[in-house]
N, C-alpha and C positions, 0 to 999 in steps of 0.2 A: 166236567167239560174237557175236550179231547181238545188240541190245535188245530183241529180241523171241524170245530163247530160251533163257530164262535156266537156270541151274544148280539143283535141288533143294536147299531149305534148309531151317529151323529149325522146327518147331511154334510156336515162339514168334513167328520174323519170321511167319508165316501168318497166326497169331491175331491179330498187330498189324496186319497189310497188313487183313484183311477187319476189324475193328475200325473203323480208318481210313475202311474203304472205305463201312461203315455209315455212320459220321457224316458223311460228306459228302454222301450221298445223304440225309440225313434233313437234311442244312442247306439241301442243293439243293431237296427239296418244300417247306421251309421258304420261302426265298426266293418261290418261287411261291404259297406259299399264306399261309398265318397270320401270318408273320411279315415279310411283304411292307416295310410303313410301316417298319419298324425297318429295314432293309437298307435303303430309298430314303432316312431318313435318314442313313446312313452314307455314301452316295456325298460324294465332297469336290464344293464349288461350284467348284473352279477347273476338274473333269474337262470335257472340250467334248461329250458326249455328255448326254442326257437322263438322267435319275434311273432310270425304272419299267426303260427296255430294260436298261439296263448292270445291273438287279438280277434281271431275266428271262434274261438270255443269260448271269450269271456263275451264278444258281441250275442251268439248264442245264448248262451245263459244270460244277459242282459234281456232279449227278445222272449226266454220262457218264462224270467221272474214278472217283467213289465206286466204280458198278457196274463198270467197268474193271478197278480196284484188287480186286475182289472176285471178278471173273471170270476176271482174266488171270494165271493161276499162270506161265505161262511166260512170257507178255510184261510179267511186272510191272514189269524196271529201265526199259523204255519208259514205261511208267506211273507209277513212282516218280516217273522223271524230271521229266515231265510234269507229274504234284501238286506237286513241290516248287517248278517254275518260277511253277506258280498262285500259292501259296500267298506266290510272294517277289512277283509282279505286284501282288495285291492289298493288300500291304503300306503301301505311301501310304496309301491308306484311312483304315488303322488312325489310321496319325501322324495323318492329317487330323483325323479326329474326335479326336484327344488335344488337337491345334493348336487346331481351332476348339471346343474345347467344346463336341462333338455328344454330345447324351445318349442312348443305346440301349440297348437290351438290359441294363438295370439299368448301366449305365456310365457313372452319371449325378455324377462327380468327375472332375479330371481325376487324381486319385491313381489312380483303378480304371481309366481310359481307359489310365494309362502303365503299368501293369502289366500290363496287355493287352498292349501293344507286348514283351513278351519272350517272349510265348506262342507267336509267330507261327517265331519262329527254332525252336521245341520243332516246331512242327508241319511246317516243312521237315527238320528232322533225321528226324522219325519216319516221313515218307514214305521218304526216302533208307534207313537203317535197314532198315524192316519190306518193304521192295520188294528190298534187297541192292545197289539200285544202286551205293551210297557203296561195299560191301565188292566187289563184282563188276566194280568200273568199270576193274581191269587188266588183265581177262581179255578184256575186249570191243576 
């Protein structure tokens, strides 16, 4: 079995795969639109790239993995896989804005910032999870 032809599973991982795959398509137009300033606050000062592009091309990529995630019944454990590497890449982020006391998105303590920081490992499991990758990864 390839990453791109996965086994039939759950109603439940389904409803969580296309769940998932909503919010990050609504994070991805997010990024692009309305809530642009908030995400270019987040970006860390030490990253070498400009603020607007890295919150244009991660919103992007938010809106391909979402619909992806939403679309690809059989290629989901490639897609799982894929969400969950995002979701660890942009992980610094997070810590940065805990580090440097970036206030966003109402996360404006750095109590609410660090509690933030244990969300991020929920949202790698639930891609792994609701995709099957984590359960499917001995069959491939």
């Amino acid at each position: 079995m390839s990453l791109w032809d996965a086994p039939p599973t759950t109603r439940q991982r389904t409803a969580a795969r296309v769940l998932l795959g909503g919010i990050l398509v609504f994070a991805g137009v997010s990024h692009l639109t309305f809530a642009r300033e908030e995400f270019v606050a987040q970006v860390p000062d030490w990253f070498p790239v400009s603020d607007d592009p890295v919150v244009l091309v991660s919103g992007a990529v938010e809106i391909g993995l979402g619909a992806a995630l939403v679309a690809f019944g059989r290629g989901r454990i490639g897609v799982g896989l894929l969400a969950a590497a995002f979701f660890v890449a942009i992980f610094p982020g997070n810590i940065a804005q805990y580090l440097e006391h970036t206030d966003a998105f109402g996360l404006d303590t750095d109590r609410k910032r660090f509690l933030r920081l244990f969300f991020q490992p929920l949202l790698v499991a639930w891609a792994l999870w609701a995709t099957g990758a984590w359960r499917d990864r001995r069959q491939r």
